[in-house]
N, CA, C and O atoms as CSV, one atom per row, in Angstrom:
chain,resi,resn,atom,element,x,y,z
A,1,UNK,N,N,-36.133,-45.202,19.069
A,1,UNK,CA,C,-36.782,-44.145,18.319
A,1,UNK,C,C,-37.463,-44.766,17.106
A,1,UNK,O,O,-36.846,-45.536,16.371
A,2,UNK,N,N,-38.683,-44.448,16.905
A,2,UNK,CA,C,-39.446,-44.807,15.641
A,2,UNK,C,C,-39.625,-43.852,14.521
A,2,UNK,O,O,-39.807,-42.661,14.776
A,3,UNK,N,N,-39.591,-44.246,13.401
A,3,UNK,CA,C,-39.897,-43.135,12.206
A,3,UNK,C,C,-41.128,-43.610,11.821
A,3,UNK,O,O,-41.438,-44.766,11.534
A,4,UNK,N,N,-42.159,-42.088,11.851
A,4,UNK,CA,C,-43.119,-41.679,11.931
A,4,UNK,C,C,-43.763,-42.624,10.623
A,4,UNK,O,O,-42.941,-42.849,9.735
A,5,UNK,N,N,-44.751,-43.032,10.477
A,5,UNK,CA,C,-45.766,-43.403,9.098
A,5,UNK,C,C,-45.492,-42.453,8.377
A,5,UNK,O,O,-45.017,-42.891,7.329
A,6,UNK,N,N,-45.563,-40.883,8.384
A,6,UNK,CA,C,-45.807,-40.310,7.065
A,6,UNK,C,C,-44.761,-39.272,6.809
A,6,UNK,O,O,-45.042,-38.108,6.520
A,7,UNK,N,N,-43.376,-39.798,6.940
A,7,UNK,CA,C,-42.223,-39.561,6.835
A,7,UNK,C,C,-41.460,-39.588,5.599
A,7,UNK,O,O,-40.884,-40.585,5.162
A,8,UNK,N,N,-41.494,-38.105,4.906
A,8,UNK,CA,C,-41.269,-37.611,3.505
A,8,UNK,C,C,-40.376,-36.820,3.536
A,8,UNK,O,O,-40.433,-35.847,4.288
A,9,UNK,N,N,-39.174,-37.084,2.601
A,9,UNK,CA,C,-38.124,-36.530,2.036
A,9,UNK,C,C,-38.515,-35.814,0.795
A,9,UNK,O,O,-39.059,-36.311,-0.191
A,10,UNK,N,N,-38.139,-34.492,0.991
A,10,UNK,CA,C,-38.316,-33.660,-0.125
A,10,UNK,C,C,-37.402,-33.114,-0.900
A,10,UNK,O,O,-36.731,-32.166,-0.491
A,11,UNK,N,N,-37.181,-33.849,-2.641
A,11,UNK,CA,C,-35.628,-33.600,-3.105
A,11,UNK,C,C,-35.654,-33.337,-4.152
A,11,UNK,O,O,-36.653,-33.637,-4.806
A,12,UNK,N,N,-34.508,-32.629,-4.789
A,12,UNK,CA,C,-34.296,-32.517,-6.071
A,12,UNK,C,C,-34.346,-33.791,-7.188
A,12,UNK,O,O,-34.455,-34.969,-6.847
A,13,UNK,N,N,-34.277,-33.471,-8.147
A,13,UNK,CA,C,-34.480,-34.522,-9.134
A,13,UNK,C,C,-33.362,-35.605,-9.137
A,13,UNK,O,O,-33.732,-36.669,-9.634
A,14,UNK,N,N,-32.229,-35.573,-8.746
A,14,UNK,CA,C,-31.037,-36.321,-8.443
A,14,UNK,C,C,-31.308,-37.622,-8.238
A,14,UNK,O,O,-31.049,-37.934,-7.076
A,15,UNK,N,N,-31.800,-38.674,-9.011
A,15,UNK,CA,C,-32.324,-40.247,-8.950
A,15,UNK,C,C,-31.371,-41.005,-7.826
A,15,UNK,O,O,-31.774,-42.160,-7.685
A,16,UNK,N,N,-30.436,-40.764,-7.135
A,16,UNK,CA,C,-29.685,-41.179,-6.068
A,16,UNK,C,C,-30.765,-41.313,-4.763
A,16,UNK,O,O,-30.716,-42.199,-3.909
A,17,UNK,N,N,-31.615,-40.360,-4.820
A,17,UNK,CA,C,-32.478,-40.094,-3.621
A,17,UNK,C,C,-33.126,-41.524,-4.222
A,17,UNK,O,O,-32.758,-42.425,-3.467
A,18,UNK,N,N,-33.649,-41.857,-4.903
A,18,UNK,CA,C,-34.841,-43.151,-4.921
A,18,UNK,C,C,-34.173,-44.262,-4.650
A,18,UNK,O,O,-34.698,-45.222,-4.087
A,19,UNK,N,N,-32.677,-44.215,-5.116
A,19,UNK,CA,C,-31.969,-45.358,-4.633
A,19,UNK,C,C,-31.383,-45.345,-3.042
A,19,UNK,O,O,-31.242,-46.349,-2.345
A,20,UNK,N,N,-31.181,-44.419,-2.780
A,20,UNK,CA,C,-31.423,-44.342,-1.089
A,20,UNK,C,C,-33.016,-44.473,-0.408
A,20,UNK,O,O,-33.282,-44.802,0.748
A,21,UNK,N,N,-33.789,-44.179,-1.290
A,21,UNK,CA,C,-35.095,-45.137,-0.223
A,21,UNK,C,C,-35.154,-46.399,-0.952
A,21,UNK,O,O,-35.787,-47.174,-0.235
A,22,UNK,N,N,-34.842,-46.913,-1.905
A,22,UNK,CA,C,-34.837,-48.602,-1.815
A,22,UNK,C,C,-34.221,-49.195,-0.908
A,22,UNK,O,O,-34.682,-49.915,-0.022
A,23,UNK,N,N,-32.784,-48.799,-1.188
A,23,UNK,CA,C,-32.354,-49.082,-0.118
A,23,UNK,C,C,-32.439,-49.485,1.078
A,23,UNK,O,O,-32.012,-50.526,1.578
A,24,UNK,N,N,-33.191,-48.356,1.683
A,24,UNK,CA,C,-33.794,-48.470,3.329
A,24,UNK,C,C,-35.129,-49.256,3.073
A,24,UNK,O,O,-35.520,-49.710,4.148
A,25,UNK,N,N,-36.050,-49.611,1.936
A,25,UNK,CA,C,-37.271,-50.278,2.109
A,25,UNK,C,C,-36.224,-51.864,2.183
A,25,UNK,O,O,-36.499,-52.709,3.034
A,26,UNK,N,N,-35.274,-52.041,1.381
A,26,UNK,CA,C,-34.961,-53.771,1.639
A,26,UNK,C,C,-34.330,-53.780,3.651
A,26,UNK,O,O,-34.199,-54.934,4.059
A,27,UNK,N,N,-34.069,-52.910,4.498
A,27,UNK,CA,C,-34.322,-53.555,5.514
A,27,UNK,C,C,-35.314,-52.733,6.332
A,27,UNK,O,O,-35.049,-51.956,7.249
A,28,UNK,N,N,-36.420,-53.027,5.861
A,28,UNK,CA,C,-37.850,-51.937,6.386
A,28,UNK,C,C,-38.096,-51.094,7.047
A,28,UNK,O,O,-38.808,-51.005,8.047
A,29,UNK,N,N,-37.232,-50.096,6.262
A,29,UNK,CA,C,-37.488,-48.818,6.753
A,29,UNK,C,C,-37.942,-47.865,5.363
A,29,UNK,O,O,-37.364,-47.598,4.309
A,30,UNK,N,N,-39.335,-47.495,5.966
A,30,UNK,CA,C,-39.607,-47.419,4.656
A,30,UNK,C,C,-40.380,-45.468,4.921
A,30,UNK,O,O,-40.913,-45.072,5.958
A,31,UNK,N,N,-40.214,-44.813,3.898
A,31,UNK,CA,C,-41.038,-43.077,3.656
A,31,UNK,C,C,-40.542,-42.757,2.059
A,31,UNK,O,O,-39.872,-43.301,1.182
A,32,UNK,N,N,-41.153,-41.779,2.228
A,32,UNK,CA,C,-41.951,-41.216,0.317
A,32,UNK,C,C,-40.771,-40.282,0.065
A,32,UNK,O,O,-40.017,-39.823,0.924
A,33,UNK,N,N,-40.735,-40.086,-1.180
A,33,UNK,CA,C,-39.442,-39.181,-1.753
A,33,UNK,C,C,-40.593,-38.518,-2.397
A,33,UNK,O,O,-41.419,-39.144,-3.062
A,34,UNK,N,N,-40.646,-37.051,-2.161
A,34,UNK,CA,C,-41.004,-36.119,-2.938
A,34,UNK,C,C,-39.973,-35.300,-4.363
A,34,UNK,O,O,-39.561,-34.294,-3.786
A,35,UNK,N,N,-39.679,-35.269,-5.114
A,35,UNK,CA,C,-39.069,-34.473,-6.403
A,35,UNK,C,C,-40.099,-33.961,-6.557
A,35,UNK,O,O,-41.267,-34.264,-6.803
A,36,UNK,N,N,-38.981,-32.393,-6.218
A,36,UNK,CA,C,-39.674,-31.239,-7.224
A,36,UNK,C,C,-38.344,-30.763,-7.929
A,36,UNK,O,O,-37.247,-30.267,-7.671
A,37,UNK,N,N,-39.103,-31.211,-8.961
A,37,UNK,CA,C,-37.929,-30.564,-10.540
A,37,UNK,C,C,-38.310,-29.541,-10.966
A,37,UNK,O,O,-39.448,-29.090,-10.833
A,38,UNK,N,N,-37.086,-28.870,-11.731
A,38,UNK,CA,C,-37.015,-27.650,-12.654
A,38,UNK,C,C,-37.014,-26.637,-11.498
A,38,UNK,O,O,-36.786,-26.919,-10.322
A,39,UNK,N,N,-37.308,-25.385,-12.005
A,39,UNK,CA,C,-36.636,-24.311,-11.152
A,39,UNK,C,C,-38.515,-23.437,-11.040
A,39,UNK,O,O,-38.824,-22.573,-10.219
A,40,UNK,N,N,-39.232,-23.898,-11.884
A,40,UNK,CA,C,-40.545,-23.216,-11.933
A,40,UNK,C,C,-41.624,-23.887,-11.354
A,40,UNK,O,O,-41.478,-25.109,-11.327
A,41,UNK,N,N,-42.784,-23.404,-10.827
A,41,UNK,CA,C,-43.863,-23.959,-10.137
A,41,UNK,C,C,-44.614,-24.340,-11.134
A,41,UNK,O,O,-45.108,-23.255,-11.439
A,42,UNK,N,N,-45.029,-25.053,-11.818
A,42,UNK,CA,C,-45.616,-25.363,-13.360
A,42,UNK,C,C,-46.098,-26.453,-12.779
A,42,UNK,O,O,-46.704,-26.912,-13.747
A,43,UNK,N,N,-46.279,-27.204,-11.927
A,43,UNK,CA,C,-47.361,-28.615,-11.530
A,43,UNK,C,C,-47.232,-28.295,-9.784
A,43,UNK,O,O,-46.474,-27.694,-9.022
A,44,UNK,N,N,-48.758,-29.288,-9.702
A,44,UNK,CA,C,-49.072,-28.975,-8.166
A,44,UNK,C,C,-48.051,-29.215,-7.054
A,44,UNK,O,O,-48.012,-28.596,-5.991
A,45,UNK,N,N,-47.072,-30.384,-7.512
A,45,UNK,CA,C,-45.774,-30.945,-6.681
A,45,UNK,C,C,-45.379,-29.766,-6.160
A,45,UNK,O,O,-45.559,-29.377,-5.006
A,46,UNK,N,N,-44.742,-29.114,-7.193
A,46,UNK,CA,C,-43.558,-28.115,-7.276
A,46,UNK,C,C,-44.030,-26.783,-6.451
A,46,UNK,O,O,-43.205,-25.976,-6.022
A,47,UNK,N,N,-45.667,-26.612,-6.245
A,47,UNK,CA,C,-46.067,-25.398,-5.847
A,47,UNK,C,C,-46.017,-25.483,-4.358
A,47,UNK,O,O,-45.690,-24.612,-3.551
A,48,UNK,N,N,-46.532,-27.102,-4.098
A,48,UNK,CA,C,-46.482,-27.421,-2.656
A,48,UNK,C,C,-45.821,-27.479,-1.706
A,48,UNK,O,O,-46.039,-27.309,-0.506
A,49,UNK,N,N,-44.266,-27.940,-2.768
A,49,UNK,CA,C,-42.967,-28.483,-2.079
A,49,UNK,C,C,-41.972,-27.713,-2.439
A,49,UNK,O,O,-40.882,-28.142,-2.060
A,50,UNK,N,N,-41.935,-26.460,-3.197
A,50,UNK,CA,C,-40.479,-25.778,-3.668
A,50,UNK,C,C,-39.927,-25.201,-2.524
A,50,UNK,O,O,-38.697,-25.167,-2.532
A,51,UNK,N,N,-40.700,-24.557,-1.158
A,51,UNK,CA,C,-40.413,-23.911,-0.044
A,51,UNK,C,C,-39.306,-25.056,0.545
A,51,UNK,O,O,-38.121,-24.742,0.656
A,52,UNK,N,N,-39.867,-26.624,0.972
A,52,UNK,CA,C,-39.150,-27.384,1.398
A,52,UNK,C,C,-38.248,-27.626,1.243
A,52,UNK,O,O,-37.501,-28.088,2.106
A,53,UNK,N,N,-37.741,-27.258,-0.757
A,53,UNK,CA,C,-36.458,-27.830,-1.423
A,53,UNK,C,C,-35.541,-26.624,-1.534
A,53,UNK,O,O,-34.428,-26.882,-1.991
A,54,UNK,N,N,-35.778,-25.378,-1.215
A,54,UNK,CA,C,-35.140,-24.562,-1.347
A,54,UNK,C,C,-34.512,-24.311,0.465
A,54,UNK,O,O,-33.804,-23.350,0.764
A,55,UNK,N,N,-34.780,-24.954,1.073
A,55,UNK,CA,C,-34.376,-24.500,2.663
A,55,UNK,C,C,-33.492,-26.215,2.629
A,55,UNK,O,O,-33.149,-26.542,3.765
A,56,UNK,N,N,-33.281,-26.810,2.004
A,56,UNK,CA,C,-32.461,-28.020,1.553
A,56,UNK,C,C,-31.248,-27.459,0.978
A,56,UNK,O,O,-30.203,-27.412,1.626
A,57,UNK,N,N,-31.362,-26.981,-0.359
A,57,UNK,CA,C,-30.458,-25.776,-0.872
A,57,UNK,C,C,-29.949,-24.851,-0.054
A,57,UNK,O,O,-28.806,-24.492,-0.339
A,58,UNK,N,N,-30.442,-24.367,0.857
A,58,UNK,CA,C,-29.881,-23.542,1.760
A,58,UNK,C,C,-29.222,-23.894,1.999
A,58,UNK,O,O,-28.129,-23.697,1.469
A,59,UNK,N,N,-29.489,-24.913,3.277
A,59,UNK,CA,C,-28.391,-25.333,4.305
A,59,UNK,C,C,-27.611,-26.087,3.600
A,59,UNK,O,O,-26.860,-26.765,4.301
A,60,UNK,N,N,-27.446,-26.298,1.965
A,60,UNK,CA,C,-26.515,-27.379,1.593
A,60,UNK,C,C,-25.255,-26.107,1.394
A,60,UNK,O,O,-24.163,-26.201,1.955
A,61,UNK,N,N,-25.610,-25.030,0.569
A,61,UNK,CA,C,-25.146,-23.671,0.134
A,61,UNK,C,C,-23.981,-23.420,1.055
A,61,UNK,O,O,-22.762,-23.425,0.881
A,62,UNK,N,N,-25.129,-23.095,2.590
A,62,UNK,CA,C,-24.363,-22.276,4.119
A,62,UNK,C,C,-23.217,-23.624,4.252
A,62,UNK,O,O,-22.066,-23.219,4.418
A,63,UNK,N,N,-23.365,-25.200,4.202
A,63,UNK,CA,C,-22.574,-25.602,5.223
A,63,UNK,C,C,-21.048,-25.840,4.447
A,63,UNK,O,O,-19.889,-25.666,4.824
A,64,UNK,N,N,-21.758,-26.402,2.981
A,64,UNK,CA,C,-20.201,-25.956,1.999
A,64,UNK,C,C,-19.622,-25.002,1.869
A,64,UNK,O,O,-18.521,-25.139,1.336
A,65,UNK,N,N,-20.068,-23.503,2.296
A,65,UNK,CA,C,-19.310,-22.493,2.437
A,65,UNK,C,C,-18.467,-22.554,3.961
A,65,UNK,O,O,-17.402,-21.979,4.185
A,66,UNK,N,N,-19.060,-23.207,4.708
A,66,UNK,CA,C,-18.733,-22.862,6.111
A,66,UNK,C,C,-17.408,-24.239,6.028
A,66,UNK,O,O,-16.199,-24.034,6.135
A,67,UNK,N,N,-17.943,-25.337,5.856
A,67,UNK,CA,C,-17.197,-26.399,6.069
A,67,UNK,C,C,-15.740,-26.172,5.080
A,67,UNK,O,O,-14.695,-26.410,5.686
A,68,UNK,N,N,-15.622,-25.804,3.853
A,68,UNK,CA,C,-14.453,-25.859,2.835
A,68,UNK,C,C,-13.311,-24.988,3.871
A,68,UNK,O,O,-12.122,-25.300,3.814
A,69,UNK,N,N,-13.674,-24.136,4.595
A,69,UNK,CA,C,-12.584,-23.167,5.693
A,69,UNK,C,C,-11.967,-23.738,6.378
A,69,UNK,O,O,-10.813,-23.453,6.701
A,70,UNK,N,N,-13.026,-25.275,6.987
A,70,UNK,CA,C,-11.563,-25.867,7.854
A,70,UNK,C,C,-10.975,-26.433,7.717
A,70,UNK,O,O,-10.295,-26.899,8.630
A,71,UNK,N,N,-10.809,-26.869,6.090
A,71,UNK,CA,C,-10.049,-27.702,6.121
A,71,UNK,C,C,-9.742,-29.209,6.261
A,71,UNK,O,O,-8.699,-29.821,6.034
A,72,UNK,N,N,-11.418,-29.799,6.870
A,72,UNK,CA,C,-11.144,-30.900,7.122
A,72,UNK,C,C,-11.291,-31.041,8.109
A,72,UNK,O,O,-11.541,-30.017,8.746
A,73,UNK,N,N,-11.233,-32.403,8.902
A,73,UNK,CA,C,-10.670,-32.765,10.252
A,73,UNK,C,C,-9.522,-33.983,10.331
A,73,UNK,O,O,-9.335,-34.761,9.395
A,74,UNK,N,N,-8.902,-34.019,11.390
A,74,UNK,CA,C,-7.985,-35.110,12.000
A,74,UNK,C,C,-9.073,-36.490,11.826
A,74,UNK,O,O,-8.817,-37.247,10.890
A,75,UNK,N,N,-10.077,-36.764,12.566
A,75,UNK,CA,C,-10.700,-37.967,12.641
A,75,UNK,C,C,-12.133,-37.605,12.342
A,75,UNK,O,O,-12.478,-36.437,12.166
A,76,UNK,N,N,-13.164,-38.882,12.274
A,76,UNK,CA,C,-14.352,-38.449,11.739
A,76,UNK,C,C,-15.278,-38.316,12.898
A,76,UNK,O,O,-16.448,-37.980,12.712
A,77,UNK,N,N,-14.700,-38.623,14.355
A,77,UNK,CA,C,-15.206,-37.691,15.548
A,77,UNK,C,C,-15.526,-35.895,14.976
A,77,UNK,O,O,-16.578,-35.262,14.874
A,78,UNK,N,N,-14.085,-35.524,14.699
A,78,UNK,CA,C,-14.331,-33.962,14.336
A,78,UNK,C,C,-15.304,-33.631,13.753
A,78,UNK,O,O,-16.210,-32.974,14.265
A,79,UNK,N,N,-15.272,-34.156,12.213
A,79,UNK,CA,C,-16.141,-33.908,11.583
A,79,UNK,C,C,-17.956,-34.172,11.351
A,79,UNK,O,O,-18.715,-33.678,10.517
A,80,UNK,N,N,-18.215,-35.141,12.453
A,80,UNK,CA,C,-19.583,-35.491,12.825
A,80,UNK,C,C,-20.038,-34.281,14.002
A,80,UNK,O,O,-21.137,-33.726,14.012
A,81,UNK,N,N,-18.872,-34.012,15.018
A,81,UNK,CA,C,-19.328,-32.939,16.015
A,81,UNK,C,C,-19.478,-31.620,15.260
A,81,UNK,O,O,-20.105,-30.747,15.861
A,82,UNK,N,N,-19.029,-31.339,14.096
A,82,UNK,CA,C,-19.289,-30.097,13.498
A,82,UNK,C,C,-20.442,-30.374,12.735
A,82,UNK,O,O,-21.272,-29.467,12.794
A,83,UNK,N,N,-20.706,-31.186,12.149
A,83,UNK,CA,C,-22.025,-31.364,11.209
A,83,UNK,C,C,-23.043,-31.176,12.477
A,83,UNK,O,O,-23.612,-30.120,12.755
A,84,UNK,N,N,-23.154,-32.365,13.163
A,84,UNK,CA,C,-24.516,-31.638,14.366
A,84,UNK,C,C,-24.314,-30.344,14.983
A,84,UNK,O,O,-25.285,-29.762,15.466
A,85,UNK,N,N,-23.200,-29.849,15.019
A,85,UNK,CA,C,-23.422,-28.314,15.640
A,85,UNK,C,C,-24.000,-27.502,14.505
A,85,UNK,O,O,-25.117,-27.027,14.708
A,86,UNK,N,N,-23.374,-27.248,13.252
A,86,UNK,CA,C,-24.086,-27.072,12.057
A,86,UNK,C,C,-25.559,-27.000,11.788
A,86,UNK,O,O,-26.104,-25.918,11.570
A,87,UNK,N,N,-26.344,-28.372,11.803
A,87,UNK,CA,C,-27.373,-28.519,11.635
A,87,UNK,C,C,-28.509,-27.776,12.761
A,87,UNK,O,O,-29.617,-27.253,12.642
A,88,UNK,N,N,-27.498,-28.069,13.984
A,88,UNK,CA,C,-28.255,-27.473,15.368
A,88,UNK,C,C,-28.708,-25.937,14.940
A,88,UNK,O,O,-29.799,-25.367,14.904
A,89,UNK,N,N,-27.315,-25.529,14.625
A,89,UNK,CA,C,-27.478,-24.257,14.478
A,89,UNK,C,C,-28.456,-23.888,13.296
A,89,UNK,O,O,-29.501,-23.252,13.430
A,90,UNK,N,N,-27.971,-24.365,12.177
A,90,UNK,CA,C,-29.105,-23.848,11.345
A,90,UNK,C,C,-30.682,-24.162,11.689
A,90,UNK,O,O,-31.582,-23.326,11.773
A,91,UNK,N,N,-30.767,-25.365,11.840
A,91,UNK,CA,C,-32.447,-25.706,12.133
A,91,UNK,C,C,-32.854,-24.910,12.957
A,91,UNK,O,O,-33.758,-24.179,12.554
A,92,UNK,N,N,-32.396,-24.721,14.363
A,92,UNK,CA,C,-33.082,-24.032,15.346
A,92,UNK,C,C,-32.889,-22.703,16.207
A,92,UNK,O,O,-33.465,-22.070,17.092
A,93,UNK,N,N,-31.787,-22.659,15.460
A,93,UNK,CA,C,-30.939,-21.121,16.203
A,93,UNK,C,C,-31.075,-20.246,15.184
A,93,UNK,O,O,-31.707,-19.224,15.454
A,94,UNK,N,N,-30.700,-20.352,14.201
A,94,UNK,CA,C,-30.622,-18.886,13.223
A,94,UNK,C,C,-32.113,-18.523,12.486
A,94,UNK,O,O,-32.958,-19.329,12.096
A,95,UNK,N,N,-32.142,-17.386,12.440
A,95,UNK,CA,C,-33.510,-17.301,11.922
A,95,UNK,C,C,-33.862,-17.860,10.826
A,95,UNK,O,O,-32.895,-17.703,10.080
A,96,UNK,N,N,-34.712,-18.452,10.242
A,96,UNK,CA,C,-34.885,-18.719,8.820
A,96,UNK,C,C,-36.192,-18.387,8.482
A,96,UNK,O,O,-37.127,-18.454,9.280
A,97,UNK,N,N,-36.292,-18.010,7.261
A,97,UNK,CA,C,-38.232,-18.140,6.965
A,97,UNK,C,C,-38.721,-19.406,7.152
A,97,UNK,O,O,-39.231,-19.409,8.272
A,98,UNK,N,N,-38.852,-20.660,6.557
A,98,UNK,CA,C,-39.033,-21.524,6.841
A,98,UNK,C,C,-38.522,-22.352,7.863
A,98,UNK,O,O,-37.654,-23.040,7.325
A,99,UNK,N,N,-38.647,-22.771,9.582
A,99,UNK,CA,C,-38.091,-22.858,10.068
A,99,UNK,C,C,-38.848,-24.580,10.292
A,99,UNK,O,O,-40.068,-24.737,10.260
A,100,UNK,N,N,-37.847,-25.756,10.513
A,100,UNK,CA,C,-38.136,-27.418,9.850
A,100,UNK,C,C,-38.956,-27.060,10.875
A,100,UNK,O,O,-40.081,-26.639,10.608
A,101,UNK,N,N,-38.484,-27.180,12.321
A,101,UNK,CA,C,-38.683,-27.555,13.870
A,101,UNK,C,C,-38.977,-26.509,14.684
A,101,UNK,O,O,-38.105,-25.865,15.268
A,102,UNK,N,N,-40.514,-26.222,14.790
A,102,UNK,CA,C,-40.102,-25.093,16.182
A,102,UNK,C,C,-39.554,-25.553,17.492
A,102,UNK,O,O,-40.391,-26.339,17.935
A,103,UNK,N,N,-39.091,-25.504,17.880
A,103,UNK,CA,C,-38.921,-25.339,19.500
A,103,UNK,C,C,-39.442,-24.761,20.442
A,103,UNK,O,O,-38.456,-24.729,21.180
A,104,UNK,N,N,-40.366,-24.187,21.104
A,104,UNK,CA,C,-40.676,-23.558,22.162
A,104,UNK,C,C,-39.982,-22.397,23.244
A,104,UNK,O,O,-40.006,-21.200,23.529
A,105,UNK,N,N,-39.325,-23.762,23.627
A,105,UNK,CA,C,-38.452,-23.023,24.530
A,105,UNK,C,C,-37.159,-21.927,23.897
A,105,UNK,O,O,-36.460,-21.250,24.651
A,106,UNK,N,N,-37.030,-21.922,22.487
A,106,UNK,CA,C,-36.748,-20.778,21.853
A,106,UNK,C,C,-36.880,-19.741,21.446
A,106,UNK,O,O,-36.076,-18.876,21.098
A,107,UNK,N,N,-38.454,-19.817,21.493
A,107,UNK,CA,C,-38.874,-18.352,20.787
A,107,UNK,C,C,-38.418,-17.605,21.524
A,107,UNK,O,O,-37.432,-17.075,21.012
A,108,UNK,N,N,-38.607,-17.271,22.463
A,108,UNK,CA,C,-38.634,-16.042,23.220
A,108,UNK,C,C,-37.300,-15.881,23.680
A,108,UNK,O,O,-37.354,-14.876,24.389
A,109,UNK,N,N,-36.072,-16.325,23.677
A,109,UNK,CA,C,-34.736,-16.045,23.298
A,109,UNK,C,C,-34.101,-14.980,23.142
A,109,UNK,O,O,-34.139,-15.005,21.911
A,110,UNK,N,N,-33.466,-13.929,23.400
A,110,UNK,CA,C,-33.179,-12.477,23.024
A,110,UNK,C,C,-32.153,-12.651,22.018
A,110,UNK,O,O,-31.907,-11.686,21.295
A,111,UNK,N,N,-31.567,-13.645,21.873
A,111,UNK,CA,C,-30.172,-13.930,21.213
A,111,UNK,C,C,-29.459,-14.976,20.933
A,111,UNK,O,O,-29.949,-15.755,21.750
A,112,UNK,N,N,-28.357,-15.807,20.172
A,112,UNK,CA,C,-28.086,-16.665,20.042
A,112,UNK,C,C,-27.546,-17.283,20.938
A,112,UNK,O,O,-27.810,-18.452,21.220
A,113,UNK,N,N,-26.539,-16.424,21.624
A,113,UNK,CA,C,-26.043,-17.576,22.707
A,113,UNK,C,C,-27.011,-18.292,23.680
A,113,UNK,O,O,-26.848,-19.465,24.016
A,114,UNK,N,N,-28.271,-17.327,24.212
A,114,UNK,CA,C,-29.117,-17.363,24.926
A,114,UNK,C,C,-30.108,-19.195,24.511
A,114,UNK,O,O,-30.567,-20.081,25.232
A,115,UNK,N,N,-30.009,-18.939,22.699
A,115,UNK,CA,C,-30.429,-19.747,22.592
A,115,UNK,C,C,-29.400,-20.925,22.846
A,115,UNK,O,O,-29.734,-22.020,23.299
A,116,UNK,N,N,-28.321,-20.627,22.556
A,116,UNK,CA,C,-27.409,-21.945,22.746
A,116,UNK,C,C,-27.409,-22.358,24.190
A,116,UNK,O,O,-27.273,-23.543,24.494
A,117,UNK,N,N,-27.489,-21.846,24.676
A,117,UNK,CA,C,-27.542,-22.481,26.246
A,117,UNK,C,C,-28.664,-23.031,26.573
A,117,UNK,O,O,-28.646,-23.852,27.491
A,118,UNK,N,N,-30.083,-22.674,25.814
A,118,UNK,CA,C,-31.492,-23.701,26.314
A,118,UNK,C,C,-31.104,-25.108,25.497
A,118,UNK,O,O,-31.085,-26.240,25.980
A,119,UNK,N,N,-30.857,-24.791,24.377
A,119,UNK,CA,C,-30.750,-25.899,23.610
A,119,UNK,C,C,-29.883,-26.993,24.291
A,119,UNK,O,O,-30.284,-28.157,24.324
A,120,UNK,N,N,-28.987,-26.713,24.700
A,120,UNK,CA,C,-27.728,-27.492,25.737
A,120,UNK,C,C,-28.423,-27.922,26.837
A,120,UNK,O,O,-28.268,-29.119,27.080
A,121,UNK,N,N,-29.221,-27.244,27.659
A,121,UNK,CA,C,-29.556,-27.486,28.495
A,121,UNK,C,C,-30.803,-28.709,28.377
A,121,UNK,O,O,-30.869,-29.667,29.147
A,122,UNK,N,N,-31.697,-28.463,27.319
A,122,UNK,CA,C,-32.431,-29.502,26.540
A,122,UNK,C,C,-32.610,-30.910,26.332
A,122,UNK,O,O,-33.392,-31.830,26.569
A,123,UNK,N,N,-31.230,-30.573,25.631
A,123,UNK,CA,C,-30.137,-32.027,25.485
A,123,UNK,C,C,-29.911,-32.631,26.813
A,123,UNK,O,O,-30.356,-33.759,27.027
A,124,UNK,N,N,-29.244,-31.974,27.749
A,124,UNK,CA,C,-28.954,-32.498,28.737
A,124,UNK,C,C,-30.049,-32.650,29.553
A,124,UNK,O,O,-29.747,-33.396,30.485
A,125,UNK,N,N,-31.118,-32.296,29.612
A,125,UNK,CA,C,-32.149,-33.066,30.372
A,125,UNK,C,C,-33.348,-34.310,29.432
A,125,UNK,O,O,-34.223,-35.114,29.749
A,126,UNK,N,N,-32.813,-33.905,28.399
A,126,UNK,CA,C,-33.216,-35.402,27.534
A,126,UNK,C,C,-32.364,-36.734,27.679
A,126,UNK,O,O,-32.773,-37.849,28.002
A,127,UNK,N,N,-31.262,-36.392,27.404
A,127,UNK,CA,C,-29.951,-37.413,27.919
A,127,UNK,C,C,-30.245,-38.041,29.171
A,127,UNK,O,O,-29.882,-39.217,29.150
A,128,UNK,N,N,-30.839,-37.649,30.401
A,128,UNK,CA,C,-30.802,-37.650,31.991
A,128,UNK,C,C,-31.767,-38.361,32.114
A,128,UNK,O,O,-31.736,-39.407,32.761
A,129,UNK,N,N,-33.152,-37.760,31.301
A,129,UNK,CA,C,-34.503,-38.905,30.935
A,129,UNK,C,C,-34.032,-40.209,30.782
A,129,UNK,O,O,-34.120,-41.210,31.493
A,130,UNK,N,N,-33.320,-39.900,29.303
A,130,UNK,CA,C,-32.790,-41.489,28.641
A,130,UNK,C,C,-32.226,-43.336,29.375
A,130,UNK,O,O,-32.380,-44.552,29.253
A,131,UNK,N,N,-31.254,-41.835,30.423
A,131,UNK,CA,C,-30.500,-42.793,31.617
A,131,UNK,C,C,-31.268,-43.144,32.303
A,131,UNK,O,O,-31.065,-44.321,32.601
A,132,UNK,N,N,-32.141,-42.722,32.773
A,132,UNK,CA,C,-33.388,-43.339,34.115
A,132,UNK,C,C,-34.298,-43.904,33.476
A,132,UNK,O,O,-35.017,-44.514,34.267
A,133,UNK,N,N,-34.686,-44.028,32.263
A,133,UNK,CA,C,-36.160,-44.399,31.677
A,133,UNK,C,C,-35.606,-46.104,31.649
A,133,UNK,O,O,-36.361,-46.993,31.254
């Protein structure tokens, strides 16, 4: 898998983010950190990119509410299979206004499980590609 040329992270002011793309530029992997600071649209950054940083906030909001319930896991198997179900779910199953990724084969979906089963099914014929390619 390759990461795209114009591959931008869009973040709060938190200077950790710039040290996580140095980071990745010393073994060349390299994309742009957008900061949009403060809470007001007052420069062109902030007008362009606040939609992006607030659906960041979201899902940071939903998964610390969701995740503090269980408690944890036994091993960090558990807890990686819940973060991608998590993310699955939020990115492409639940409605959002800003939605990262369309999918296609979702829209037209009547319902969640409905969607959970294309999405599965997805996977598993991407996986099946993978093995034969």
């Amino acid at each position: 898998m390759s990461i795209p040329d114009d591959l931008n992270f869009v973040v709060d002011g938190n200077p950790i983010y710039l040290l996580v793309q140095h980071f990745f530029a010393t073994h060349d992997i390299n994309f742009d950190v957008t900061q949009v600071i403060r809470l007001t649209n007052d420069d062109p950054v902030s007008k362009e990119y606040r939609p992006l940083k607030q659906i960041t906030k979201k899902l940071n909001r939903t998964f610390k509410g969701n995740y503090r319930s269980t408690y944890g896991f036994d091993s960090s198997d558990g807890s990686v299979s819940y973060v991608i179900l998590f993310v699955a779910h939020f990115n492409f199953l639940s409605p959002q206004k800003h939605v990262p990724v369309i999918v296609p084969e979702l829209i037209n979906q009547p319902h969640i499980p409905a969607r959970w089963t294309t999405i599965i099914n997805l996977s598993h014929e991407y996986i099946i590609s993978q093995q034969s390619a």
